[in-house]
PyMOL Python script that loads the backbone (N, CA, C, O; Angstrom):
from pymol import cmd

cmd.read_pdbstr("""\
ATOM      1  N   UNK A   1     140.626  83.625  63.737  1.00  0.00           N
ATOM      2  CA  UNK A   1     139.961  83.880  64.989  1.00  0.00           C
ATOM      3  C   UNK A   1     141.017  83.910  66.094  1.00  0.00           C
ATOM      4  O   UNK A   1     141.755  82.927  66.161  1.00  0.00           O
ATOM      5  N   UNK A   2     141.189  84.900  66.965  1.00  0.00           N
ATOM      6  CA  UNK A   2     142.143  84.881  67.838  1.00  0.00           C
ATOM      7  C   UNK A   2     141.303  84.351  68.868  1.00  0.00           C
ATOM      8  O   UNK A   2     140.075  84.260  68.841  1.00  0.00           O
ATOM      9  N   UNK A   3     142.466  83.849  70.218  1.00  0.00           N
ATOM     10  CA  UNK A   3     142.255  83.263  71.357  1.00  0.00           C
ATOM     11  C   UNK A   3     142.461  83.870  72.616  1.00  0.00           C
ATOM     12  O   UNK A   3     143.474  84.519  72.877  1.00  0.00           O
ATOM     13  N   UNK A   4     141.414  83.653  73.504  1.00  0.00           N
ATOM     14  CA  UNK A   4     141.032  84.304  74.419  1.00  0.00           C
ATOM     15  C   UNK A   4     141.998  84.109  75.571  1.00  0.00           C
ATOM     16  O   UNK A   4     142.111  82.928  75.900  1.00  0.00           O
ATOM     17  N   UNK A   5     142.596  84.824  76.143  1.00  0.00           N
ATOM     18  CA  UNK A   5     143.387  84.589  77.519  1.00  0.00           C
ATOM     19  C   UNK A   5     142.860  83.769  78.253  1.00  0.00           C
ATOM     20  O   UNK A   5     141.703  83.417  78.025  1.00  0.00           O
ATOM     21  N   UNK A   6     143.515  83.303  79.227  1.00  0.00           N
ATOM     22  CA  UNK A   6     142.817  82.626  80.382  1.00  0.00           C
ATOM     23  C   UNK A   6     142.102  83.159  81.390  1.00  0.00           C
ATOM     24  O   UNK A   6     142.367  84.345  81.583  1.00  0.00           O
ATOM     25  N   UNK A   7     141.127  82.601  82.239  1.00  0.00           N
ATOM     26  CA  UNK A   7     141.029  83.520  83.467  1.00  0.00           C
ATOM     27  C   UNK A   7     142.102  83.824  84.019  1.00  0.00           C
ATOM     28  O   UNK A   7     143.219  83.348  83.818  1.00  0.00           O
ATOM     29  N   UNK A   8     141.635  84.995  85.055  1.00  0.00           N
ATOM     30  CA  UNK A   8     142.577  85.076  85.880  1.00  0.00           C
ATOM     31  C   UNK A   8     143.201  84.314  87.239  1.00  0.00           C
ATOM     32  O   UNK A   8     142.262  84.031  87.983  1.00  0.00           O
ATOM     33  N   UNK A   9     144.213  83.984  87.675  1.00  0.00           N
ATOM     34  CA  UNK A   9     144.328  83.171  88.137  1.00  0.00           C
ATOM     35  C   UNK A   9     144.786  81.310  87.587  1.00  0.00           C
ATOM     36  O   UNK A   9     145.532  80.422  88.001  1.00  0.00           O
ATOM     37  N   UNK A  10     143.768  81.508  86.404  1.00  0.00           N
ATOM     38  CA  UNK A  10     143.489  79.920  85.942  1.00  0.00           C
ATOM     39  C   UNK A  10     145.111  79.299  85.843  1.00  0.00           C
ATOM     40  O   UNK A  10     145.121  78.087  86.062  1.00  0.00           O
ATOM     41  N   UNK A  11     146.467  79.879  85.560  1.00  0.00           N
ATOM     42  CA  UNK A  11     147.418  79.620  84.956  1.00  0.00           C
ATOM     43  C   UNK A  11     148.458  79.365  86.564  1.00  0.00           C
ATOM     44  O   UNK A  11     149.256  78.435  86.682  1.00  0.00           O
ATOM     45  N   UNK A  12     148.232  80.257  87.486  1.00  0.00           N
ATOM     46  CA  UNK A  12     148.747  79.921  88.882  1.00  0.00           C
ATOM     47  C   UNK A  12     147.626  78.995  89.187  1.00  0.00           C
ATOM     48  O   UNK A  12     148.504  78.537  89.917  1.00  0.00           O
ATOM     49  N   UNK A  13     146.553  78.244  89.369  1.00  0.00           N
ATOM     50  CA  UNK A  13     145.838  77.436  90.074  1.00  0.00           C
ATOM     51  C   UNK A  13     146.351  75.898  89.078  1.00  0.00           C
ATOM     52  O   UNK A  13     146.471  74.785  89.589  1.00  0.00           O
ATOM     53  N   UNK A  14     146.531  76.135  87.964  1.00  0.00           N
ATOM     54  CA  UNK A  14     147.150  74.988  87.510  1.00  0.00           C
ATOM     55  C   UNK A  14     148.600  74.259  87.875  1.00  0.00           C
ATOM     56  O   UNK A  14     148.896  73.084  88.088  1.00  0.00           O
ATOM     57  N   UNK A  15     149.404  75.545  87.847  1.00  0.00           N
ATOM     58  CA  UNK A  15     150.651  75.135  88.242  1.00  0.00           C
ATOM     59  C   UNK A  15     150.809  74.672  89.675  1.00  0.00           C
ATOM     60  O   UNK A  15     151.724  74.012  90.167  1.00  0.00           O
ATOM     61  N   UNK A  16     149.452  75.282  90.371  1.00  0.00           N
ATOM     62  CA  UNK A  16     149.804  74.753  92.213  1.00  0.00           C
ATOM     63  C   UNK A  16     149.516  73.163  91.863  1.00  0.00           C
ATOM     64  O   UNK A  16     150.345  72.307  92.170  1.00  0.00           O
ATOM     65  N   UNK A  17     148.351  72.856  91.238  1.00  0.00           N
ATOM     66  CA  UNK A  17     147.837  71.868  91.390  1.00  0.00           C
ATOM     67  C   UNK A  17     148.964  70.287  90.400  1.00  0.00           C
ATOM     68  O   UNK A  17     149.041  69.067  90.547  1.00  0.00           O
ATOM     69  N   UNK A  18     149.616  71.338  89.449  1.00  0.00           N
ATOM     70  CA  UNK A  18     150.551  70.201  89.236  1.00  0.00           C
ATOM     71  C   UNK A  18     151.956  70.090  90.314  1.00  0.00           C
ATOM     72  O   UNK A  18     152.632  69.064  90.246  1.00  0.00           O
ATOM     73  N   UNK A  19     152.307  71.073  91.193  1.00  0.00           N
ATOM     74  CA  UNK A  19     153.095  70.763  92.068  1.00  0.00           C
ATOM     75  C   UNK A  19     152.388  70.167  92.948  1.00  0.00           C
ATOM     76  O   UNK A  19     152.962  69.080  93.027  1.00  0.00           O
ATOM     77  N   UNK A  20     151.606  70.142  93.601  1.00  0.00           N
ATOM     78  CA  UNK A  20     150.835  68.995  94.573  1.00  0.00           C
ATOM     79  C   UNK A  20     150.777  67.999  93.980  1.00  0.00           C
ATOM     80  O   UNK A  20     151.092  67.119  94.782  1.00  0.00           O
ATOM     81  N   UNK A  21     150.473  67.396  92.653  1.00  0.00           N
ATOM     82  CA  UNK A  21     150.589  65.986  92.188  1.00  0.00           C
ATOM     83  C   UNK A  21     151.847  65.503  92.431  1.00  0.00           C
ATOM     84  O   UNK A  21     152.073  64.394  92.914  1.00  0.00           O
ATOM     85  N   UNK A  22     152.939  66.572  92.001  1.00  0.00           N
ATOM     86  CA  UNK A  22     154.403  66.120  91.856  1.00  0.00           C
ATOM     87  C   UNK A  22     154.897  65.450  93.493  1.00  0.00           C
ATOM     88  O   UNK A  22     155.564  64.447  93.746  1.00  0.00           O
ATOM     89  N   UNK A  23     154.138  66.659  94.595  1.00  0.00           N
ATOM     90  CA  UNK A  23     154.919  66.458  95.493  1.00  0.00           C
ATOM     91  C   UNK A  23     154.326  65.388  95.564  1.00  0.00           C
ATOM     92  O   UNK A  23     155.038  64.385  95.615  1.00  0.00           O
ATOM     93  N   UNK A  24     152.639  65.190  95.597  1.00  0.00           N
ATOM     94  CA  UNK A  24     152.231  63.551  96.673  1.00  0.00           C
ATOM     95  C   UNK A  24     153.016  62.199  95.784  1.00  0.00           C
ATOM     96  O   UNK A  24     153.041  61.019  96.136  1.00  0.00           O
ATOM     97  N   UNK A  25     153.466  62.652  94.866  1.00  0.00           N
ATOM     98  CA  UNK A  25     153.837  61.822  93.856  1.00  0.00           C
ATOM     99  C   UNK A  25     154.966  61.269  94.598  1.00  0.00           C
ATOM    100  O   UNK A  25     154.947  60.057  94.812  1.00  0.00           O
ATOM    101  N   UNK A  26     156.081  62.059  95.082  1.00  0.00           N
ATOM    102  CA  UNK A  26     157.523  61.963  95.195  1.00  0.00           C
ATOM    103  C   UNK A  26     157.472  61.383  96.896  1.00  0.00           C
ATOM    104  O   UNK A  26     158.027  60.389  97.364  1.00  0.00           O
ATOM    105  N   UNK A  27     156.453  62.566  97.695  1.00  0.00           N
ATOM    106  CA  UNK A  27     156.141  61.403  98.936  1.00  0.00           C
ATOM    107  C   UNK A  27     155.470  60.392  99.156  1.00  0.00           C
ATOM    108  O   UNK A  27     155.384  59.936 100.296  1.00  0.00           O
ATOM    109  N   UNK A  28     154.690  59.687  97.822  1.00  0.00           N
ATOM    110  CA  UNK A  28     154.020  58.413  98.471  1.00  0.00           C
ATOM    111  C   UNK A  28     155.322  57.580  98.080  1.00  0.00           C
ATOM    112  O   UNK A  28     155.541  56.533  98.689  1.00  0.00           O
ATOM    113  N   UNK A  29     156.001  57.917  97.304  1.00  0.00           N
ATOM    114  CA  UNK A  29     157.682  56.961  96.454  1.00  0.00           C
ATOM    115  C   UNK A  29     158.356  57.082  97.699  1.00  0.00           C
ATOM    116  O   UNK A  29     158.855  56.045  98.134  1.00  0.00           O
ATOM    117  N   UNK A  30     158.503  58.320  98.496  1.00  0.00           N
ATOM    118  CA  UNK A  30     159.570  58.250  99.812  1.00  0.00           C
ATOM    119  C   UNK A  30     158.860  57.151 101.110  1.00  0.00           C
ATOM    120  O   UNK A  30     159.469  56.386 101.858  1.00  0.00           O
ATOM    121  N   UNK A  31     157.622  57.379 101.038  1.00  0.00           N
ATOM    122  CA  UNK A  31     157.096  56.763 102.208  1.00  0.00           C
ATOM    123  C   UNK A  31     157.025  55.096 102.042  1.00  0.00           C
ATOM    124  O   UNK A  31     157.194  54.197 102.865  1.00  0.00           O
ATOM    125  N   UNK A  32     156.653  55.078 100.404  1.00  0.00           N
ATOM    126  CA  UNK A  32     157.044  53.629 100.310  1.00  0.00           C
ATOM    127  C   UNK A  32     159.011  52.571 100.485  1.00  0.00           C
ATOM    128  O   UNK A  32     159.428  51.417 100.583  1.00  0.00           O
ATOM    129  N   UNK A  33     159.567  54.049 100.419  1.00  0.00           N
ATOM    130  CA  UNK A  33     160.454  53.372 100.589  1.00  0.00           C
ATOM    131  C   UNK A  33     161.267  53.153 101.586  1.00  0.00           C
ATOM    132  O   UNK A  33     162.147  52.323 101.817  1.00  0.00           O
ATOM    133  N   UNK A  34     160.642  54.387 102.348  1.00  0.00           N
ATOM    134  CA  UNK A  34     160.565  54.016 103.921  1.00  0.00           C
ATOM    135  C   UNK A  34     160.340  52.549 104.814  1.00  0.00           C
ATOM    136  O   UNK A  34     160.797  51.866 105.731  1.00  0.00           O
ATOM    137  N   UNK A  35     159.346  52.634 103.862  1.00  0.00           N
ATOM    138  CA  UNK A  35     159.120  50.849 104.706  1.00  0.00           C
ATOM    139  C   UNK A  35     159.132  49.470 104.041  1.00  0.00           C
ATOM    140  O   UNK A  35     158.593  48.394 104.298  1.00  0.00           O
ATOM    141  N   UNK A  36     160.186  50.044 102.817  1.00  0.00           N
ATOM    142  CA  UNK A  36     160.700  48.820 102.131  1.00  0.00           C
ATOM    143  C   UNK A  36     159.583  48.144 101.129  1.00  0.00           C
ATOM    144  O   UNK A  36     159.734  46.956 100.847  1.00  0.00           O
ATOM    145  N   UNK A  37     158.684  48.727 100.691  1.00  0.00           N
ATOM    146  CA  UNK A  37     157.830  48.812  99.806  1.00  0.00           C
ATOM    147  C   UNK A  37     158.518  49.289  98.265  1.00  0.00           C
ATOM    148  O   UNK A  37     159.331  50.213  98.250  1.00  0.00           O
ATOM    149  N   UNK A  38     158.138  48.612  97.043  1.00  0.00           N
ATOM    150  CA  UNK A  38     158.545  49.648  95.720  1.00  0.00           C
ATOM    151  C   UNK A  38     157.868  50.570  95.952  1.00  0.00           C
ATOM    152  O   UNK A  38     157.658  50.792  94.760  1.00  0.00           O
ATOM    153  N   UNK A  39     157.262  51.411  96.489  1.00  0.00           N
ATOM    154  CA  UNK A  39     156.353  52.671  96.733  1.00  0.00           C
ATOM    155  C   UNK A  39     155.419  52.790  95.368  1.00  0.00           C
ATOM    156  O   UNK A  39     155.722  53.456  94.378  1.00  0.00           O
ATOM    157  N   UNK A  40     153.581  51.583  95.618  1.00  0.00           N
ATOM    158  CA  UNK A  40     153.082  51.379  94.867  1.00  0.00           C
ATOM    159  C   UNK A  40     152.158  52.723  94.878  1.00  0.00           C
ATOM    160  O   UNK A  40     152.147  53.601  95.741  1.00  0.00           O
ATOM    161  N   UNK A  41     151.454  52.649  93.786  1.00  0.00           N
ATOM    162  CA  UNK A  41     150.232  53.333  94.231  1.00  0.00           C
ATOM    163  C   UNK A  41     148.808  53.818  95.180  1.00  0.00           C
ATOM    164  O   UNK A  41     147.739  54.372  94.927  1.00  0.00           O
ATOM    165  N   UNK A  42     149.495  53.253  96.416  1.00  0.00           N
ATOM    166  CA  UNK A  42     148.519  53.362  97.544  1.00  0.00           C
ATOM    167  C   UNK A  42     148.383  54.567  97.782  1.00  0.00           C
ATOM    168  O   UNK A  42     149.419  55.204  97.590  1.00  0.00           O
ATOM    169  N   UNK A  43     147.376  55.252  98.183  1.00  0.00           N
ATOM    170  CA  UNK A  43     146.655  56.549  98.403  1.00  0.00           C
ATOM    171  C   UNK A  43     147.898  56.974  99.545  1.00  0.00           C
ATOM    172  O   UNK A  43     148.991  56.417  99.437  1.00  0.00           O
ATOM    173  N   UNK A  44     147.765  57.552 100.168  1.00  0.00           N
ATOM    174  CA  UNK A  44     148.541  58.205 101.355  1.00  0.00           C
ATOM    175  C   UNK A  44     148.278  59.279 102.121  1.00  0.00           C
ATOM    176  O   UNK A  44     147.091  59.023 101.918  1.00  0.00           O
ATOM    177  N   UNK A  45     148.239  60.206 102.787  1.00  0.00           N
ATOM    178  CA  UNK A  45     147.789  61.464 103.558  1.00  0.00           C
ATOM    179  C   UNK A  45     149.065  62.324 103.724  1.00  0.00           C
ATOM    180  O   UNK A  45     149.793  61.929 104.634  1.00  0.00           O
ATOM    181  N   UNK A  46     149.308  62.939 103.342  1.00  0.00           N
ATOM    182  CA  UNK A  46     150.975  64.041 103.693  1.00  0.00           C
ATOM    183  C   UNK A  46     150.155  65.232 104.320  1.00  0.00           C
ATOM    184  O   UNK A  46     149.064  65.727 104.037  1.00  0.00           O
ATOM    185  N   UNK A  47     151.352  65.571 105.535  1.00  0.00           N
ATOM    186  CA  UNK A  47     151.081  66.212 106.317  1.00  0.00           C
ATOM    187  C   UNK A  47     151.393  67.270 105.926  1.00  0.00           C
ATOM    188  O   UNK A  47     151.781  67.167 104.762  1.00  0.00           O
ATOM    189  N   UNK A  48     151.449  68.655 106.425  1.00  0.00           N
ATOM    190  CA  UNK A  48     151.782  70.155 105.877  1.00  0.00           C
ATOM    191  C   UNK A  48     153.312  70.162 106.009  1.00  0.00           C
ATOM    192  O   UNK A  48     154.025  70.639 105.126  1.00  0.00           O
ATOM    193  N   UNK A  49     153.903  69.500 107.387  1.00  0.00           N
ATOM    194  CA  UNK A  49     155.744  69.454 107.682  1.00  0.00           C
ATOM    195  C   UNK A  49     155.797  68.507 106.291  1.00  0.00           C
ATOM    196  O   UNK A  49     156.650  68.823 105.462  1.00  0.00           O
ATOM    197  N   UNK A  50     155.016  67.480 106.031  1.00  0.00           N
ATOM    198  CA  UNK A  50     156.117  66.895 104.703  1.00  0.00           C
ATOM    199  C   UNK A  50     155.518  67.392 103.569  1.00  0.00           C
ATOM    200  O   UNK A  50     155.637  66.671 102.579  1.00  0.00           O
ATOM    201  N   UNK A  51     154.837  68.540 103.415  1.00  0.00           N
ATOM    202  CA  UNK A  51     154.886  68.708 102.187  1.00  0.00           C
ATOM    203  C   UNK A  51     156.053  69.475 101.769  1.00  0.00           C
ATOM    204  O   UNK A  51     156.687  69.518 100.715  1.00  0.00           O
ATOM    205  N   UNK A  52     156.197  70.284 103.305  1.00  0.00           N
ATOM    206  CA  UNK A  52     157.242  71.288 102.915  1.00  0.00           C
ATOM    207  C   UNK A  52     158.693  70.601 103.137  1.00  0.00           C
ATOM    208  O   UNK A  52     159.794  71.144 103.050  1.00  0.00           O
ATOM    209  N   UNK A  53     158.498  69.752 103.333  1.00  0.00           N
ATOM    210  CA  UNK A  53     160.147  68.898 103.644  1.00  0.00           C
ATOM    211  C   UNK A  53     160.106  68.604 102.170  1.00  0.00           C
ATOM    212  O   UNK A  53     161.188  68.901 101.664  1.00  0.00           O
ATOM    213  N   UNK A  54     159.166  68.083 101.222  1.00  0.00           N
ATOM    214  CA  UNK A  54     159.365  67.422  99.595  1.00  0.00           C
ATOM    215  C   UNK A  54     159.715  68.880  99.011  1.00  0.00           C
ATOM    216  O   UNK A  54     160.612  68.971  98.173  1.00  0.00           O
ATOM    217  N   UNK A  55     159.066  69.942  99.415  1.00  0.00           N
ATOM    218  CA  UNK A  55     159.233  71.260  98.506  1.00  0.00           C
ATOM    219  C   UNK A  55     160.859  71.726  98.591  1.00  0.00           C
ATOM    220  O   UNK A  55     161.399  72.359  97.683  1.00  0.00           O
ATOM    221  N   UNK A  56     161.610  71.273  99.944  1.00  0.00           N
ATOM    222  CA  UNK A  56     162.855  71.735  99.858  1.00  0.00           C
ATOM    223  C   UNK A  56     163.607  70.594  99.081  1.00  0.00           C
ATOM    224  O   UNK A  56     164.743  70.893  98.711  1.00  0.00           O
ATOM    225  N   UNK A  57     163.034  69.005  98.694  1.00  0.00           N
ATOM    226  CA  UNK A  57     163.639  68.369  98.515  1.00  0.00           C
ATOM    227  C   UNK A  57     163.739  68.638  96.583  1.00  0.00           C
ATOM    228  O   UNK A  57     164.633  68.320  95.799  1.00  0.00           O
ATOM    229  N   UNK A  58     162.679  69.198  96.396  1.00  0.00           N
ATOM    230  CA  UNK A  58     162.567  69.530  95.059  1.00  0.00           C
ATOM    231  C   UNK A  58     163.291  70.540  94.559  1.00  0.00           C
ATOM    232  O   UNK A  58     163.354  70.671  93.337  1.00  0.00           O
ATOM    233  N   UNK A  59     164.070  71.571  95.562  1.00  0.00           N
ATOM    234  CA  UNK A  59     164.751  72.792  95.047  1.00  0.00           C
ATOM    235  C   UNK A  59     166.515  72.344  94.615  1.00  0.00           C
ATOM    236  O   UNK A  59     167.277  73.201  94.167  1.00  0.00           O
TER     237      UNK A  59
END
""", "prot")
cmd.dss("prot")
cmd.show_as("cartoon", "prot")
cmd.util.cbc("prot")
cmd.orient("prot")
């Protein structure tokens, strides 16, 4: 039985959504260490300037 492609789209909406994990990932670690925290798992809010400040930090 062969296998069906993905939707369209489905394969770019995944990859955005694992770079948004990565980034809030990498800025809740910066923000915690900003303020001298191990940068736990506390929720956080990133703004659009730091997402794109983590996206250059990732290149």
């Amino acid at each position: 039985m062969s296998q069906v492609p993905p939707r369209r789209g489905q394969i770019k909406a995944q990859i955005f959504e694992s770079m948004v994990k990565a980034i809030a990932s990498a800025a809740s670690k910066a923000m915690g260490k900003n303020k001298g925290e191990g940068g736990g798992s506390a929720s956080t809010t990133i703004t659009p300037k730091q997402m794109v400040t983590s996206l250059r930090f990732l290149k």
